[in-house]
Structures are given as C-alpha cells and as structure tokens.
C-alpha positions in Angstrom: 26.2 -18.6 14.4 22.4 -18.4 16.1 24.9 -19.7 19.4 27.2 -17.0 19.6 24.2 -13.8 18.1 22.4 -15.2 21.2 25.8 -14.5 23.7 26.6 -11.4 22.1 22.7 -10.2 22.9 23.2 -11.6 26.5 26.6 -9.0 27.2 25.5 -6.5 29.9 27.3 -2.7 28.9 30.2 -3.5 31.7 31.3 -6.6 30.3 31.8 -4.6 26.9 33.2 -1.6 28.0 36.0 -3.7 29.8 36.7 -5.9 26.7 37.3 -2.0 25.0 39.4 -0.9 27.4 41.5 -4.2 27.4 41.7 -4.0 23.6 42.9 -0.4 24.1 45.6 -1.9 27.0 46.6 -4.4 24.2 46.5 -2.2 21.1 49.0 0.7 23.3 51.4 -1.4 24.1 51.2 -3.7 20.6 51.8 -0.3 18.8 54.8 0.8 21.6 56.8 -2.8 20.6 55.7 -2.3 16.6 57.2 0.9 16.7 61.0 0.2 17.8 60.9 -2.8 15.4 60.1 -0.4 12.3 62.2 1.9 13.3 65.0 0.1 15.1 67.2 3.2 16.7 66.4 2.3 20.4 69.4 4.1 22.6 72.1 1.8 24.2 71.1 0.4 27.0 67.2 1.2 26.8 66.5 -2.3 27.5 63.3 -3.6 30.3 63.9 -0.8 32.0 63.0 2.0 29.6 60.0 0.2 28.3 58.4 -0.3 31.6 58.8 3.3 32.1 57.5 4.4 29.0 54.8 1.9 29.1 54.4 3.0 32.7 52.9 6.0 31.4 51.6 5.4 27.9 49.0 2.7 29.1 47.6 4.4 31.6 47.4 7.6 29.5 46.0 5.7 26.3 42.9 3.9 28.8 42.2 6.7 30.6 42.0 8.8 27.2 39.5 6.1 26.4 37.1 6.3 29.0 37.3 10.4 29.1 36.8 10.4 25.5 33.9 8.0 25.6 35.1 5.2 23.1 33.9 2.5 25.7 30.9 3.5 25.4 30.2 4.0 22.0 28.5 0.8 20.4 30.4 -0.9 17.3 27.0 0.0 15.0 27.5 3.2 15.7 31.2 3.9 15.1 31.7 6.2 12.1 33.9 9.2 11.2 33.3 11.4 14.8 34.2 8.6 16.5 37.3 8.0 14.4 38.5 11.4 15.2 38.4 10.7 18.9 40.5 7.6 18.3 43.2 9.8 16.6 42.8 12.5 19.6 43.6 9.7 22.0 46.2 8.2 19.9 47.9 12.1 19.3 47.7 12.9 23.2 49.3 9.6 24.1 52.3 9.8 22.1 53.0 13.5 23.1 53.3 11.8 26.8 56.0 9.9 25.4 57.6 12.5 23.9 57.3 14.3 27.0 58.9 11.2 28.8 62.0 11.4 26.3 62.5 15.2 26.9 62.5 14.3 31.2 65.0 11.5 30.3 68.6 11.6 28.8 68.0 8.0 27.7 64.6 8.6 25.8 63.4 7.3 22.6 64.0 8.9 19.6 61.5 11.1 18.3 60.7 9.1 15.1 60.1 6.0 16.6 56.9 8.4 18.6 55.8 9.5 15.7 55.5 5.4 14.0 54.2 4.7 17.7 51.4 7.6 17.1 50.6 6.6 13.3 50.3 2.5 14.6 48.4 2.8 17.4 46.0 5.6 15.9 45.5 2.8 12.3 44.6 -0.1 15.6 42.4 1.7 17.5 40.3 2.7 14.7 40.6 -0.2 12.3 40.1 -2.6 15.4 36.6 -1.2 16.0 35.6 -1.2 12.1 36.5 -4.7 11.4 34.6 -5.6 15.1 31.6 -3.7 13.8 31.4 -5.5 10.9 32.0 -9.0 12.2 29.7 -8.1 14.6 26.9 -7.0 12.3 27.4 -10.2 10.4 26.9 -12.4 13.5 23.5 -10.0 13.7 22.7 -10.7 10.1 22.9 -14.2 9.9 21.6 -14.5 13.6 18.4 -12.4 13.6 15.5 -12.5 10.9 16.1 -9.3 9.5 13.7 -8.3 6.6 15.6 -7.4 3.8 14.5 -3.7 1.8 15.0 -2.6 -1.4 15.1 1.2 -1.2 13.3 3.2 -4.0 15.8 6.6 -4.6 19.0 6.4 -4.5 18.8 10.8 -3.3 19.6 12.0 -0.3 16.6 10.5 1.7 17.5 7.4 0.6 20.9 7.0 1.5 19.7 8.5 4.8 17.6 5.7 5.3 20.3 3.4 4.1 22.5 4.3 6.6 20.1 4.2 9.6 19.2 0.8 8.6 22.3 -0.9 8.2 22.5 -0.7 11.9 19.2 -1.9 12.7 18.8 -5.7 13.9 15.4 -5.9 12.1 16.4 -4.8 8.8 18.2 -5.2 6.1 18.7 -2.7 3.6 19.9 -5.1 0.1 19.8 -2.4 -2.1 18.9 1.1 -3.7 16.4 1.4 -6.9 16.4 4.8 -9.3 15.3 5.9 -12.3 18.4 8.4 -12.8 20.9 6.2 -15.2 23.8 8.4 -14.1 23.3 6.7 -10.6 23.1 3.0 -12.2 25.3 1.0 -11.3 27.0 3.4 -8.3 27.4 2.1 -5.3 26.4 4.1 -1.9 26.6 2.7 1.7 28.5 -0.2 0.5 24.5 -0.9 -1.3 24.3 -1.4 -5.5 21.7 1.3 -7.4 19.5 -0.9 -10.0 17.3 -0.1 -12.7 13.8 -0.2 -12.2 13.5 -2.5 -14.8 15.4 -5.3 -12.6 12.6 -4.9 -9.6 11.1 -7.6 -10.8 13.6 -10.2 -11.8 14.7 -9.0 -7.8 11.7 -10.1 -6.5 11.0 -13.0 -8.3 14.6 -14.0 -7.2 13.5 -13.4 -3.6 16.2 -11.3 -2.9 14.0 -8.8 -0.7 10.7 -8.6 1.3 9.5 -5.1 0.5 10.2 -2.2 -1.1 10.1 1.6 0.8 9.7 5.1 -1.6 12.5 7.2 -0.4 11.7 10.1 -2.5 9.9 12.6 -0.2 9.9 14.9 -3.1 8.0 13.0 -5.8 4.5 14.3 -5.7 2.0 11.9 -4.4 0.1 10.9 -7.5 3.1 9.9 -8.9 4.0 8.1 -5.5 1.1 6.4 -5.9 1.2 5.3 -9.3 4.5 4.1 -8.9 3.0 2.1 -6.1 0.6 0.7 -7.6 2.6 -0.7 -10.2 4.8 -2.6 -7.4 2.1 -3.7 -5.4 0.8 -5.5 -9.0 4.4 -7.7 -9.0 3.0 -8.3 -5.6 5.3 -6.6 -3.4 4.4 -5.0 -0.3 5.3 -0.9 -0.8 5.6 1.6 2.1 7.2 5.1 1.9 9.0 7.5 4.3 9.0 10.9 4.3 11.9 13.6 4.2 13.6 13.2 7.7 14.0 17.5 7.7 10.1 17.0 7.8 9.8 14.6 10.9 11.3 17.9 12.4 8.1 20.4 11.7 5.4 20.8 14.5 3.0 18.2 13.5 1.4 15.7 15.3 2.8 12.2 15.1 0.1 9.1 14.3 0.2 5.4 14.8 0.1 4.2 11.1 -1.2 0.5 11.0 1.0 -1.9 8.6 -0.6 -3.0 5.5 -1.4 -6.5 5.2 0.0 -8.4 2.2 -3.2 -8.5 -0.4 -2.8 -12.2 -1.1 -3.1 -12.7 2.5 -6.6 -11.1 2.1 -7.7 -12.2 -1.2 -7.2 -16.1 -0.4 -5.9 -16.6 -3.6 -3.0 -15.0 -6.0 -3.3 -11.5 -7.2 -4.6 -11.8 -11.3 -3.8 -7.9 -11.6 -1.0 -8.9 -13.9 -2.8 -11.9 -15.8 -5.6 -9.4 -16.9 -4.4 -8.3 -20.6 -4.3 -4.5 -21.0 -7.3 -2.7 -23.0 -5.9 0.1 -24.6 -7.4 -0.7 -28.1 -11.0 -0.2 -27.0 -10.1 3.4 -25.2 -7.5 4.9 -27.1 -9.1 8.2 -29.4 -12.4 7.5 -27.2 -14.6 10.4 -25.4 -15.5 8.9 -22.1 -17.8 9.6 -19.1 -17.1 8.5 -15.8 -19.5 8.7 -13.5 -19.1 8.7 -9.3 -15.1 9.6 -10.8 -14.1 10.7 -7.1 -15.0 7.3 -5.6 -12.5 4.1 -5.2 -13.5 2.7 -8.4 -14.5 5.9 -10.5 -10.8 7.5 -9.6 -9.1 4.3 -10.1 -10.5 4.0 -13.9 -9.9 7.6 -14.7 -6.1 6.9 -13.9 -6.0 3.8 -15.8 -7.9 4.8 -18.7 -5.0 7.8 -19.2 -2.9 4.9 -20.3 -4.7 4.1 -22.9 -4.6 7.4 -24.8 -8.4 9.0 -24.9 -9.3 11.6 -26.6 -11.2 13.1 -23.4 -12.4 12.0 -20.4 -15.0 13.9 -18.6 -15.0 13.4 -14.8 -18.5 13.5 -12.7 -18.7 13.6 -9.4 -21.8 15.1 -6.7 -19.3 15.5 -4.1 -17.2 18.8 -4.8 -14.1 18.0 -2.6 -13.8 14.4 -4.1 -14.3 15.8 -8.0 -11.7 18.4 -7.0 -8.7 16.0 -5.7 -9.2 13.7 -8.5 -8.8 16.2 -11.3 -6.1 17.1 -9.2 -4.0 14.0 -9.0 -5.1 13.6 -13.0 -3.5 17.0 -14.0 -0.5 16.1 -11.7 0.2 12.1 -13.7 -1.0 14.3 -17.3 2.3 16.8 -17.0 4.4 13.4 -17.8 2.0 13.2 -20.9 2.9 15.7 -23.3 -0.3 14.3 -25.4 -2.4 13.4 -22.5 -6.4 13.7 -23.1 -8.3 16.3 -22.9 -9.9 16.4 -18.8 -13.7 17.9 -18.4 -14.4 17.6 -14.3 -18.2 18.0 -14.3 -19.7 18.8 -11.0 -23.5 16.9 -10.6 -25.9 14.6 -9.7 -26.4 11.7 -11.9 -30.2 12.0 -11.5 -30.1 15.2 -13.3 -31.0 14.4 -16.3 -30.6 17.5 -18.2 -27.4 17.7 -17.1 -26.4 14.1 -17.8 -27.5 14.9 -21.4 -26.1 17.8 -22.3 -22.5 16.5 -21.2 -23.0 13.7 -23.5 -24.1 15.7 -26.1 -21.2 18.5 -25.3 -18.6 15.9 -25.5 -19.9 13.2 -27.8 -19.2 10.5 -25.6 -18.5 6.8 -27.0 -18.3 5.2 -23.8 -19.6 5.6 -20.5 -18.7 3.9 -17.2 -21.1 4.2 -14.4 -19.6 4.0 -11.1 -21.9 6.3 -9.5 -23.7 4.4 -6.3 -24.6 5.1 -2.8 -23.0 1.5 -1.6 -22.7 1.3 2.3 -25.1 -1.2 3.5 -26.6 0.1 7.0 -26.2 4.0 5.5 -28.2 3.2 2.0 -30.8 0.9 4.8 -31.7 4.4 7.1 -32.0 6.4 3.7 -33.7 4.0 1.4 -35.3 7.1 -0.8 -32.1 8.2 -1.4 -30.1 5.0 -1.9 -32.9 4.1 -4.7 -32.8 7.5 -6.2 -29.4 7.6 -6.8 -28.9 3.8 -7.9 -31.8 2.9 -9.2 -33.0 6.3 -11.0 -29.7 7.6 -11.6 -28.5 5.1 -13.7 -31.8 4.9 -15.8 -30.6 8.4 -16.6 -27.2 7.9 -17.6 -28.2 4.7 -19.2 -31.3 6.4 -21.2 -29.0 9.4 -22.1 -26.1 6.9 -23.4 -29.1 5.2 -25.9 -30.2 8.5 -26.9 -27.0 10.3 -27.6 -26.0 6.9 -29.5 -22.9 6.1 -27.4 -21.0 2.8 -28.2 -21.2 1.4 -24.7 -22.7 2.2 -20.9 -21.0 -0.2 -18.6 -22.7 -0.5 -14.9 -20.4 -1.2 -12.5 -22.7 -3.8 -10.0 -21.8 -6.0 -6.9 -22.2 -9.3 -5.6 -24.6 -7.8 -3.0 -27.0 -7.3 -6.0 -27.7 -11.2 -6.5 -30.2 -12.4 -4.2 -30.4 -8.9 -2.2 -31.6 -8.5 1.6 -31.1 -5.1 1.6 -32.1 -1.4 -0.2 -28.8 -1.3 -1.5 -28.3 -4.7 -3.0 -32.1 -4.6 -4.1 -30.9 -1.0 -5.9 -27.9 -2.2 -7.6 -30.1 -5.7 -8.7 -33.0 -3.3 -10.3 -30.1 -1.1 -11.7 -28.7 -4.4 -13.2 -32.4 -5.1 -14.6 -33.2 -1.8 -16.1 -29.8 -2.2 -18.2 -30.8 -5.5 -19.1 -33.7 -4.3 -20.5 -32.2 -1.3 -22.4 -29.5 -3.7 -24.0 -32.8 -5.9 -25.3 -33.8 -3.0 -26.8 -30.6 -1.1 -28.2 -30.2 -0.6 -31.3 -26.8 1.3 -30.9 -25.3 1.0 -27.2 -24.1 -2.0 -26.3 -25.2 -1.9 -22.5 -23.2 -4.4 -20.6 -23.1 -5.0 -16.7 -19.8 -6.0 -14.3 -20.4 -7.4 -10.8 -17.4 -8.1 -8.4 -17.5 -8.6 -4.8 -15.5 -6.5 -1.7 -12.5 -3.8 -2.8 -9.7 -3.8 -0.8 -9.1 -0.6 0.5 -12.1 1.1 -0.9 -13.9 3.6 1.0 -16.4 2.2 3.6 -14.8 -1.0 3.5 -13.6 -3.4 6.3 -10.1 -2.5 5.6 -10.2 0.8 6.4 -12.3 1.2 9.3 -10.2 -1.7 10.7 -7.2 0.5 9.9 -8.5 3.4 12.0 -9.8 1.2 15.0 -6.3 -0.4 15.3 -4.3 2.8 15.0 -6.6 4.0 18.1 -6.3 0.7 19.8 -9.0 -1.0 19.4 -11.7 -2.1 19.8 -11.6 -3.9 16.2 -15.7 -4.6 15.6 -16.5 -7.7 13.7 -19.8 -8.1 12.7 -20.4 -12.4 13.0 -17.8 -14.5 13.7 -19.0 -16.6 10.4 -19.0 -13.7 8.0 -17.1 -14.1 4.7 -16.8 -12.3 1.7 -15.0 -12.2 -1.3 -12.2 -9.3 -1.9 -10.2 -8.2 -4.8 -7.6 -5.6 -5.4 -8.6 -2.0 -6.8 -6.8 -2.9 -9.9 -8.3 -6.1 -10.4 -11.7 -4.7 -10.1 -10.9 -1.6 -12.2 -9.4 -3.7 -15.0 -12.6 -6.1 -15.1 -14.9 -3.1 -15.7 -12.3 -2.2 -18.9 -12.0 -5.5 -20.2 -16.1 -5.7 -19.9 -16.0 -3.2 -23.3 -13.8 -5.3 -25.0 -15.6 -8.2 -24.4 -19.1 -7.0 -24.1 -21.9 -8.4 -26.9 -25.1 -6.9 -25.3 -26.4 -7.5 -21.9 -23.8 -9.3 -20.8 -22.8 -9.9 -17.0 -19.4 -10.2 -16.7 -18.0 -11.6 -13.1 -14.3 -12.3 -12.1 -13.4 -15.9 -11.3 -12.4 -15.0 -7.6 -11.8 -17.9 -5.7 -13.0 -18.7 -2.4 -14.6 -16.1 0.2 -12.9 -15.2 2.7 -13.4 -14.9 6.5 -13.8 -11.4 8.0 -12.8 -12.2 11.4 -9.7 -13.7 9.9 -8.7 -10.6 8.5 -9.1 -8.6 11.6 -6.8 -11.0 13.5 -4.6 -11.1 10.5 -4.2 -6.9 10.6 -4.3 -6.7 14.6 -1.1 -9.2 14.1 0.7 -7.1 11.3 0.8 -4.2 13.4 2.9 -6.2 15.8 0.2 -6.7 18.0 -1.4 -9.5 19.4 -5.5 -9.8 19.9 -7.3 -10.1 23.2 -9.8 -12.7 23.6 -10.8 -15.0 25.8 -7.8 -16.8 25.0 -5.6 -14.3 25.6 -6.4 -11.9 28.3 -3.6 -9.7 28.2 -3.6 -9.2 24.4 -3.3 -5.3 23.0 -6.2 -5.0 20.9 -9.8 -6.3 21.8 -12.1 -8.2 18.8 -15.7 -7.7 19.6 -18.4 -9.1 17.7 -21.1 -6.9 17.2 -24.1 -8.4 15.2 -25.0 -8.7 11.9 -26.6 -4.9 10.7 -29.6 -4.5 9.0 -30.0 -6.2 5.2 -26.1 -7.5 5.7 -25.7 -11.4 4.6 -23.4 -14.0 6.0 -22.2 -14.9 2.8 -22.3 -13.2 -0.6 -22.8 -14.5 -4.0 -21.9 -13.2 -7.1 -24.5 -15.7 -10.1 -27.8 -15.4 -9.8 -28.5 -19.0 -11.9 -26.0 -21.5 -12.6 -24.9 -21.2 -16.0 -22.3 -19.7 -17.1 -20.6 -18.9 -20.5 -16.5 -18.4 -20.7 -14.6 -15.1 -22.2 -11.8 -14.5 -24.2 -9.9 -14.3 -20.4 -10.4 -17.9 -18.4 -10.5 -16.1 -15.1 -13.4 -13.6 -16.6 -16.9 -15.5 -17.1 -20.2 -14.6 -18.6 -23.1 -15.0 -16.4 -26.0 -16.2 -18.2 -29.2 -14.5 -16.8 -32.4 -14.0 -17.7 -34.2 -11.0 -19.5 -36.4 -9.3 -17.2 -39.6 -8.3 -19.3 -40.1 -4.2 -20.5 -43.5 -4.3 -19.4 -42.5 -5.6 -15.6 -39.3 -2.9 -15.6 -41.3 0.2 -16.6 -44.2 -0.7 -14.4 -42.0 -0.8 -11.3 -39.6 2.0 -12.3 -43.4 4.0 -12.3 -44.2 3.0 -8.7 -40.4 3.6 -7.4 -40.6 7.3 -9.1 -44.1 7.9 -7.3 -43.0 7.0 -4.4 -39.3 8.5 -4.4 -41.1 11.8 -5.5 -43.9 11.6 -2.6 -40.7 10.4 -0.4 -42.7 7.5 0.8 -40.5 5.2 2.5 -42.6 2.4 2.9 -44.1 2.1 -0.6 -40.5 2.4 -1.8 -39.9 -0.9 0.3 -42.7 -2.1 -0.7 -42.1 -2.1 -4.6 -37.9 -3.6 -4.3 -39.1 -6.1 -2.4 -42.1 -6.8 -4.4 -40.3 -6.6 -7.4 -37.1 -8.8 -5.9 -39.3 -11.4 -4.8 -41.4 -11.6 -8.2 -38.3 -11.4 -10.4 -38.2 -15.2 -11.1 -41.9 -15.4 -12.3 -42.3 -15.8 -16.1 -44.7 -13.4 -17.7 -45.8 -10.0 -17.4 -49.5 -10.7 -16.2 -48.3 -12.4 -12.5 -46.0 -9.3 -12.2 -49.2 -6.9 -13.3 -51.6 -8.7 -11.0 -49.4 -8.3 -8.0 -48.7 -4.7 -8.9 -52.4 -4.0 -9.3 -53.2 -5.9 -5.6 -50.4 -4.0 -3.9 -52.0 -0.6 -5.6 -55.5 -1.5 -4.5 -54.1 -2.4 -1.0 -52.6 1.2 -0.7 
C-alpha cells in the first residue's frame, strides 16, 4: 500500500488528466454498446457502419465536453455535488449529438436507446470518479501518517471542519462528539456523533490523537472548562473558530502548537489520581486572595464545584479582578444554586481592608495566592516584592487568626527552600511567619503548600517561549543545565484544596513530582511542535535560533522543594508532609520589625540585609544567636 501511496504522490497533473480523459474515451463508448444491449431495437442493417459513425461523433464530443468543462482537472478529493452536475451537462450535450446524428440519417438509432445511452454514461462518469476518490483516499489513509481527530460539535462548524478534513492527507477526522442527544447516534460526513461520556473509553482505546472544539459559539469560559476537563484524560485539545469569522478584517497570527503536558512534566499527569475535595468547601465562605492570577483564578473555578456558600474574590490588579468575575458569572448561569461571588478590589497589605472583608463575609477559609513571583522583577524591586509577600500575608494570616477562620492556606514554592533570591527569601519568611502563627493558633489551622513551575502560568517559560516562537525566534534559554520541576494548573490547584482536608497545623504539604526537568529540552521540544526545526551549531539552516543567555540575578540551576530530609505521608501517596522545623516567635517578630522599618523608610539595602540575615541564621537553635546578630547588624547601621 506505502508502494503504490508513494506512485500516486509521484503523478505529475498531465499524466492524470490523460488517464481522465481516457476513462471518459472508455466510459462514452462503454455506455454507446450498453445502451443497444438494454434496449435492443437497433435498425436493419445498422451494423459497423453506423456505430463508427455515431461513435465518430459521440467520443469526440464527450472528451472535448470534458476538458471545456474542466473535469480533468478537478482532483478526485475534491469531487462533490458541482462537479457531478457538470458530469450530467457533458453526458446531456453528448447524447443530444446523437440524436442530432439520427435526425441527419434515415438509418439512425431510435430515440430511446439515446436516452439509456444518456442515463449510462451520465451514472459512469460520475460514479467512476466517486468510487476513484474513495479508493484513492484509502491508499492516502493507509499510506500517510495522518493524525486522527475527534471533533467536539456535531453543528454546523463542525461538520464544516469535517468535510474539509476528510480531504486532507494529514488528518483524519474519526468522529464527531455532542452533548445534544437528538444528534447521538446520527451520522454526518459518513462520521458517527458520540456521547461525551464515551471520550474517554475513545481515548483510552486509542482511537484518536486529539480532540478540536468546533463550537465557535460556546462562550469561552465554558470552552475552557470543557477543556480543561479533556486535557485531565490527557488529551491534547485545540479549537477553531467559526469559518464566517476567518472572513472579518482582523489580523491573522502564527499560533504556536501546544506541547503534550506529559511531555513537559517528565512524568504522568496525577490531575485525575488527586480525589476531589468537595466535603471541606461545600456551605463554606472563602477568601481568595491574588484571585486574578494563574493559581488564584484556577481555584475560584474549581472551588464552584464544590458548592460554597460565597466566595469573595481579591485582586490589586483591576483588569485581572474584572475578567475573572467575568468568566465566574459566565460558568455560574449553568448553576441555578451557584455561590454567592463578592470581587473585592485591594491590596493584601491593607490591613483594614483585609479585615473588614473577613469580618463582612465571615470567612472560614482563606487561600492566599497573592505574591509578586517573577524572579529578576521581585530582584530590581526588592521593597516591593517583600512588602507584598512577606507583609501581606502577615496581614491576611493575622486577620484569618483574629476573625477565627477555620483555615489560611499559603500557597509557597519550591524557590522558597534554600532561597538565592528576594523572592524566594519572601515566599521562605512568608512560609515562617505562618509557621509560627499555626504554633500559636488556637482556632486557624494555618497550613502551607509548596509546588514547583506551573505550566502555562503567567511569567513562566511556557509562555514567553510561546510568544518568541510565534515571532520567530530567538527562543532565550537561560543555562544550558537548567532544570526544574513543572506541574499542570490543575495539579497545583488541587494540591492547595486537598492541603485543607489534610491539614493538622503547620503542616507543609508538597506534591510527589518526579524528576526535574531540563529547560532547554523544553524549548527544543516546543520549537519542534510547531513544525519547526532549531538552529544551532548543528544545524545551520534551522528556522528558529536557541540562544543561551545567562543565569539572571538570584535564579538557581536546580530547585528543591524540602528543606530537611524527613518526611511524613498523607492520606494521598503522591502528597507528602514535609517535616520542618518551628522557627522561634521571638526570632519571627524581631525580623518582621527590622523588614517593616526598613520597607517603611524604603531602604533597600537594610531590606537585603535582614532576608539574608535572617535566611542565613534560620538553622541556628535559639533565640539569643539570632538576637546577638540582630543587635551587631543594628549597631553596625
């Protein structure tokens, strides 16, 4: 079969419009001889004679029909109902010649055997080029390696899409998915409609490579939450748009192809092995914090799943507060008894603000997502970065203790443990301040999750490599050694919801997430997907250049996510407990007094000065070493 795809890919457009036109040849006079046997009521003595004069000027009629009309130039994939039409025109204006012949000669053919000449040769031409087309599209399906697509809407966009693909040698449309029941079961395109409830039997069947969202008129939110939900069976999920929309005056734009996540994470996705939390949400007032962020917008959509009472949204950036409670009001019109949605527009290091919402909404759980978190940015604007990570989440946390909340969750990072930089050193105090609050609690159970890299999250590696690709290039990696570890959004989101249904007190819950993985190897990995191919020094004439850059300020080689070594197990085997040690109340408040002083005086070097003091001290035992160094730094200022 690969032998004869390969020939039929090697035929130049002359060598197939002759094999038309000699079909056409045969198929004239096949139907001229098919046509006196049917009807048998040839005239005496017709004989040789009369049927080299009629075919005398039937065949060249019928051919010449052919090539005026075009139909040896139209390509098999392409032959549908227009075409068809001209194969009846030329099959109509061929037999009227032969009538005309029989009205010129006495000794003519009858007019009915015309008329069975017209009807045969009209059912060959056409149903020659169908069955062609289709043998011919078999050779091309068994020859090429065609991805096979399940299409998501079985409407109007989808059949479209259906139909445009089945001529394609890349792709293979296997089937149509829709959540209309009165389209079950139908068949469009010669293509089934499933339930969406088969998907994944499908693609654990292997019967298709990706799915593509051909409903153009589905709001996004809902797009996107249907996506979501695919891309956790593991599929790999793109959509199309309306093709009356690819006709408005817009600009078109490279779009870089997403990379299978498993590819990335260097292990398999544990979205679907993480248990769902609905008991410890459901009836629940919750604050999220930094709500318009990757992780903060992510949790508000799944925490609408689990059936809260209210959910009050806070966010300092106005356009990112805005589109979330957007999206959330959009996926809350499919829930008749959806929560109750408070957006809150603030700072986190407004305290009286922070407590009056809690106090306004009697909030039992909080989850603090709120953090400046990009590495070189938080390192030019260290006042800032410490202001809003370190400070604001004593002020959430203090306000969750004094309203009496059930639980404040921190959400933390991997770049907290053993920081080199302002933002890691924030996010590790931010981690120690809670630790020292959940000592103390007598109410709030304060409890702290650290993950590593979030595919897809703002500022990330994904992203920006997204955008330099779809410009082409250059794709900037930092060290060719660099490696981190990555999960999915929903991973990471549903590690910070099973932290309240696990959490004790001052826990520090991390995800089992297997081994880091290289950076550069995801560049090449992405460059690749797009169909491109990477220039190096190995290949010269490659499309899209990798430079190395250098490491920036305070970034790492390699992160980690455990401070110490030991480690306690969870209810979940893939979630563990790291066990760390208390920092002391006497050693937090002292250095939480310096950072304020110097955040308030906006003194950028004694802000440096007391993270890296306090980083650097945090293993001591004792509050007296801590104190002395304090005191000596003081004196030295």
């Amino acid at each position: 079969m690969l032998w004869v795809y390969q020939k039929l890919l090697a035929l130049k457009p002359s060598h197939k419009r002759l094999i038309f036109l000699g079909l056409d040849m045969l198929w004239v006079i096949s139907a001229f001889f098919i046509a006196l046997k049917l009807v048998g009521r040839a005239p005496a003595g017709f004989g040789l004679g009369g049927t080299l004069i009629y075919l005398s000027v039937l065949v060249p009629v019928g051919v010449s029909l052919t090539v005026l009309m075009g139909l040896d130039r139209i390509k098999l994939n392409a032959y549908e109902m227009r075409a068809a039409k001209l194969s009846a025109i030329v099959a109509s204006v061929t037999a009227l010649c032969g009538v005309g012949v029989s009205m010129a000669w006495s000794g003519g053919l009858p007019e009915e055997v015309l008329a069975v000449f017209f009807m045969v040769l009209m059912l060959l031409l056409a149903t020659s080029r169908v069955v062609m087309r289709e043998v011919v599209l078999a050779i091309y399906r068994n020859g090429g390696n065609r991805k096979r697509v399940l299409i998501y809407g079985a409407g109007q966009t989808g059949r479209q899409l259906a139909a445009a693909l089945s001529t394609d040698d890349a792709i293979l449309p296997i089937g149509f998915v829709d959540a209309n029941p009165t389209l079950q079961s139908l068949v469009f395109n010669g293509l089934r409609v499933y339930a969406p409830a088969r998907i994944r039997d499908l693609y654990h069947a292997d019967a298709f490579d990706r799915v593509v969202l051909a409903m153009p008129s589905v709001s996004a939110p809902v797009q996107a939450k249907l996506a979501r939900e695919l891309r956790d069976i593991g599929c790999e999920v793109y959509a199309v748009p309306a093709f009356a929309d690819m006709m408005e005056d817009t600009e078109l734009r490279r779009r870089t192809v997403p990379v299978n996540s498993a590819a990335l994470l260097g292990r398999a996705s544990l979205s679907l092995d993480l248990p769902a939390v609905t008991e410890t949400y459901c009836g629940k007032s919750i604050l999220v914090t930094g709500a318009g962020g990757s992780i903060g917008s992510e949790l508000c959509r799944q925490l609408l799943s689990s059936a809260p009472q209210c959910v009050v949204i806070l966010d300092h950036s106005e356009l990112a507060l805005y589109t979330i409670e957007r999206e959330l009001r959009e996926l809350m019109t499919q829930m008749p008894d959806g929560p109750r949605l408070v957006p809150v527009l603030g700072s986190v290091t407004d305290a009286v603000l922070i407590l009056s919402v809690m106090r306004a909404h009697d909030i039992d759980i909080v989850l603090h997502a709120a953090a400046y978190k990009h590495v070189p940015m938080v390192e030019h604007n260290p006042v800032e970065g410490l202001r809003n990570n370190v400070m604001g989440t004593r002020v959430v946390a203090e306000a969750a203790r004094d309203t009496g909340a059930e639980q404040f969750i921190l959400v933390s990072t991997d770049k907290a443990v053993r920081p080199t930089s302002i933002m890691g050193s924030s996010k590790r105090l931010a981690e120690m301040l809670v630790q020292d609050l959940a000592s103390r609690a007598e109410t709030t159970r304060f409890s702290i999750v650290r993950f590593g890299n979030v595919l897809g999250s703002s500022g990330s590696v994904i992203p920006l490599f997204e955008e330099q690709i779809a410009r082409g290039g250059p794709v900037t990696v930092t060290h060719e050694d660099v490696t981190r570890y990555f999960m999915t959004i929903a991973e990471a989101v549903r590690l910070v919801l099973l932290t309240g249904a696990f959490a004790r007190g001052g826990d520090v819950f991390v995800l089992d997430m297997g081994e880091q993985v290289s950076i550069l190897k995801i560049a090449r990995q992405m460059i690749e997907a797009t169909g491109h191919r990477v220039r190096d020094a190995d290949t010269p004439d490659g499309d899209i250049e990798l430079v190395i850059t250098g490491l920036r300020p305070g970034e790492k080689m390699r992160e980690e996510l455990l401070i110490g070594s030991d480690m306690l197990t969870t209810p979940h085997p893939k979630i563990l407990r790291a066990q760390e040690q208390c920092p002391s109340q006497l050693g937090i408040a002292t250095a939480l007094a310096r950072l304020r002083r110097a955040i308030e005086a906006r003194d950028e070097a004694m802000a440096r000065a007391v993270i890296t003091t306090w980083v650097e001290q945090e293993g001591r035992e004792g509050d007296k070493d801590l104190m002395v160094v304090m005191q000596n730094e003081q004196d030295a200022s």
